[in-house]
C-alpha positions in Angstrom: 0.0 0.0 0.0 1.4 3.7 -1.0 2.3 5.9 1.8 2.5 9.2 1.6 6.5 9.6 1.5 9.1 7.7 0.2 12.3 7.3 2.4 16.2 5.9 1.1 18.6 5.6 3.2 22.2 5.9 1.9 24.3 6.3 5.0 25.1 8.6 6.2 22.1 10.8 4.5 18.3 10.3 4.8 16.1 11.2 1.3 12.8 12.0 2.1 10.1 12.7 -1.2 6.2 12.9 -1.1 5.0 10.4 -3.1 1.8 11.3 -5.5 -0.3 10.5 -2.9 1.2 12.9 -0.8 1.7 15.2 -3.1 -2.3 15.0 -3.8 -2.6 16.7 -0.2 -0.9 19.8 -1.0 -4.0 21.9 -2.5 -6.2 20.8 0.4 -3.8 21.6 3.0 -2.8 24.8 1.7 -6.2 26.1 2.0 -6.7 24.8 5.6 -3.8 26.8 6.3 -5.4 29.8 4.7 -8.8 29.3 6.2 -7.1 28.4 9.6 -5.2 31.7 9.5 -7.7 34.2 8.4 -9.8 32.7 10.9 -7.6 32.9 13.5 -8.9 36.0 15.2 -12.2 34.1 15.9 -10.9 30.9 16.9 -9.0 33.1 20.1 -12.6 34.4 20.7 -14.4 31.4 20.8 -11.4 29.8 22.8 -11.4 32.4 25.3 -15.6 32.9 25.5 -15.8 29.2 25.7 -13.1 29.5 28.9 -15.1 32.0 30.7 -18.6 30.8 30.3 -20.9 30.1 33.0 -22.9 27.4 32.3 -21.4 24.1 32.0 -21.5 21.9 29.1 -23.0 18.3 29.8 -19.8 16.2 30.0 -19.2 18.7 33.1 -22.5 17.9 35.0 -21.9 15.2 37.5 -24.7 12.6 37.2 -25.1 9.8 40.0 
């Protein structure tokens, strides 16, 4: 089964390569990179409402 990099070893250097598989996940991360960093201003927002609310969320509740 393809992986997603190729490594040779010829001591005493190590030759990593994306394969085409791997190279199929450039677009799609590239764009999660984007969308992670233009969003990045409301991620910190959510992060920080979400660490002051008041209510708790259900995991929190004890139940007996």
């Amino acid at each position: 089964m393809p992986g997603y990099f190729n490594v040779t070893d010829t001591n005493p250097v190590r030759r990593c390569e994306l394969t085409d598989l791997g190279r199929a996940l450039r677009d799609p991360l590239l764009a999660l990179q984007v969308s992670a960093e233009s969003h990045a201003d409301d991620v910190l927002a959510a992060q920080t409402r979400f660490d002051h609310r008041q209510t708790p969320l259900l995991e929190d509740v004890r139940t007996e």
